[in-house]
C-alpha positions in Angstrom: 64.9 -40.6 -38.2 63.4 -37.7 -36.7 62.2 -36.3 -40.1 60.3 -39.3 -40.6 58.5 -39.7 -37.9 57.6 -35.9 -37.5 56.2 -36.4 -41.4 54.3 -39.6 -40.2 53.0 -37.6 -37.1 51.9 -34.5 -39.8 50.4 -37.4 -42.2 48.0 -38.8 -39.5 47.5 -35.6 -38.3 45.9 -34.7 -41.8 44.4 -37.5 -42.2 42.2 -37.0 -38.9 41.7 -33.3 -39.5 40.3 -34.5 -42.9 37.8 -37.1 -41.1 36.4 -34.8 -39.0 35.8 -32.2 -41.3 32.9 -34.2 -42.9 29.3 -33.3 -41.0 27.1 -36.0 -40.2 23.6 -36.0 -41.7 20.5 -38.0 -41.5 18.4 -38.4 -44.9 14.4 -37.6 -43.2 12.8 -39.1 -46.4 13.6 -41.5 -48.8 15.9 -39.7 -51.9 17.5 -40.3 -54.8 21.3 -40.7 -54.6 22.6 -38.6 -57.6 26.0 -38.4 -59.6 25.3 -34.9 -59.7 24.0 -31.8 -58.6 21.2 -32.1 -60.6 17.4 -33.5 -60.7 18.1 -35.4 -64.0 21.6 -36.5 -63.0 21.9 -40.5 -62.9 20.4 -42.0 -60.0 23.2 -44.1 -58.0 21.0 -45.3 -55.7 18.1 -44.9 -53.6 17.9 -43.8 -49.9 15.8 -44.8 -47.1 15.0 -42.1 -44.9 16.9 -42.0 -41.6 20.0 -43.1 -43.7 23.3 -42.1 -42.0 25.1 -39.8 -44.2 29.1 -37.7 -44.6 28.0 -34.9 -45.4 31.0 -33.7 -48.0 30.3 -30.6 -49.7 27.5 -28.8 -50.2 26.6 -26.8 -53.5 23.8 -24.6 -54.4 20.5 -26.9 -53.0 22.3 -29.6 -53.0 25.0 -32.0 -50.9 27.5 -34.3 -51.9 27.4 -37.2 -49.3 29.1 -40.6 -48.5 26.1 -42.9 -47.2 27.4 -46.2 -45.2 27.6 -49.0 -47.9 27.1 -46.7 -51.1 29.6 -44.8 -53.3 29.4 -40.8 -52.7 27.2 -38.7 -54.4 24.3 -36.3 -54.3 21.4 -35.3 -52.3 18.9 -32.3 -52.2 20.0 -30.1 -49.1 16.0 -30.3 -47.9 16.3 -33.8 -47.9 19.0 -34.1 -44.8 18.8 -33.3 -41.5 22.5 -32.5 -40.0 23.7 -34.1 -36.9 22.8 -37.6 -37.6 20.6 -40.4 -36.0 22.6 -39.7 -32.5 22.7 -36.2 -32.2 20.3 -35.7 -29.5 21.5 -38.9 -27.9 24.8 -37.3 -27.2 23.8 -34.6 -24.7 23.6 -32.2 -26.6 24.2 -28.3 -24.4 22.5 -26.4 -27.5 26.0 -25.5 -29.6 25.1 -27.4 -32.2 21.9 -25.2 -32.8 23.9 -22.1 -32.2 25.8 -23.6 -34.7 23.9 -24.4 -37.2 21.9 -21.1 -37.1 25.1 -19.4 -37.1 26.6 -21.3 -39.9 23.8 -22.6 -42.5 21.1 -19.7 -41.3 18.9 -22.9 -39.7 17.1 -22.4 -36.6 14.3 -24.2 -34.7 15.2 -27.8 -32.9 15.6 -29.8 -36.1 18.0 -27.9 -37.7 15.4 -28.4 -41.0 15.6 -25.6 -43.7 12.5 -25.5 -45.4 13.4 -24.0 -48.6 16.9 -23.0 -49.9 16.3 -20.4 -51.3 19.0 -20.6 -54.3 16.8 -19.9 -57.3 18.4 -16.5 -59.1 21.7 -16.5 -57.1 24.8 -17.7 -59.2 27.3 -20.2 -58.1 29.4 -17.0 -56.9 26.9 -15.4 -55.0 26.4 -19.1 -53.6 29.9 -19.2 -52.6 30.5 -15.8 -51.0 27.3 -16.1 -49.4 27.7 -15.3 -45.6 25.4 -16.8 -42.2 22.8 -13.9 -40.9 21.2 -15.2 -38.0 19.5 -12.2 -37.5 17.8 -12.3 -40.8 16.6 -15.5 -39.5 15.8 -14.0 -36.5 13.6 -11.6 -38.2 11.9 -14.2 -40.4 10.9 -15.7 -37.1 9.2 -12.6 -35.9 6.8 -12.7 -39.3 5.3 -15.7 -38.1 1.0 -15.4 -37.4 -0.8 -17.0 -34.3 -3.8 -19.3 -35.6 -6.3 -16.9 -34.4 -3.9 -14.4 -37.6 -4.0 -17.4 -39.8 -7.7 -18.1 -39.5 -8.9 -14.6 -39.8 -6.2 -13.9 -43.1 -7.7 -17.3 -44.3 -11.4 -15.7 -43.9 -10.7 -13.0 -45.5 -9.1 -14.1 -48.4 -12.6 -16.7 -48.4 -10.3 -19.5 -48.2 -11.8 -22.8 -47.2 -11.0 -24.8 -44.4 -8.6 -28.8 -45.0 -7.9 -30.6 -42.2 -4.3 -31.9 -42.8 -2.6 -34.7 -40.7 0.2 -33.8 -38.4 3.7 -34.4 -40.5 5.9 -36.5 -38.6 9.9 -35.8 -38.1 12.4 -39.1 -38.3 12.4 -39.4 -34.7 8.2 -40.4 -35.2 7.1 -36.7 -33.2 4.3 -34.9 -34.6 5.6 -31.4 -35.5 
């Protein structure tokens, strides 16, 4: 009787650990819902942005995720946000940007990777690839003040476009 119930307890157990291994995401725009990893996989179904998302796996640019209501499939990694709708609601000390930086190389509040970055790296490299926040760190440091921007943009005799503000999911002008 013992047995059993100890195999019950280690079932649950499992069963738990499994649950909370998937992330939660937030899609920021609407996207295509693929079967696979790729641009001209079958589209599943379509997105609205500020969908709720499991995130499941991710591969090269892209995640597998379970959205509420849908069957599981695949998303372009620039397409979610991790943490979900009620991230920030939750009090949030800061680990989850320590870890995301440390983990996916993300940094800044959103947690938003602009590019991936996966063109010429094979699925191997993709899979032994290791977090360097301090290559991210570094990137950081390249960044130019407007007064840099406006004199490199003068120089190069680059017109000026006035370009409206992009707004983030949570409707704040970036």
């Amino acid at each position: 009787m013992t047995l059993r119930r100890l195999s019950s307890a280690a079932v649950l157990l499992s069963i738990s650990v499994a649950s909370l291994a998937a992330e939660m995401g937030q899609t920021l725009v609407n996207t295509d819902l693929k079967s696979e990893p790729f641009a001209d996989a079958k589209t599943l179904a379509s997105l609205p942005g500020n969908s709720a998302v499991d995130v499941l796996k991710r591969q090269g640019g892209w995640m597998q995720v379970k959205p509420a209501g849908n069957s599981e499939g695949w998303v372009k990694m620039t397409a979610v946000k991790l943490g979900g709708a009620t991230a920030n609601a939750k009090g949030d000390s800061g680990m989850t940007a320590l870890w995301n930086t440390a983990m996916q190389g993300r940094s800044g509040n959103t947690g938003v990777t602009v590019a991936t970055g996966v063109r010429g790296l094979s699925p191997e490299d993709m899979k032994n690839a290791q977090p360097a926040p301090e290559q991210v760190k570094k990137l950081d440091s390249f960044a130019a003040t407007k007064s840099q921007a406006e004199s490199a943009a003068k120089s190069s005799k680059l017109s000026r476009r006035n370009i409206d503000y992009i707004v983030d999911a949570s409707g704040a002008r970036k």
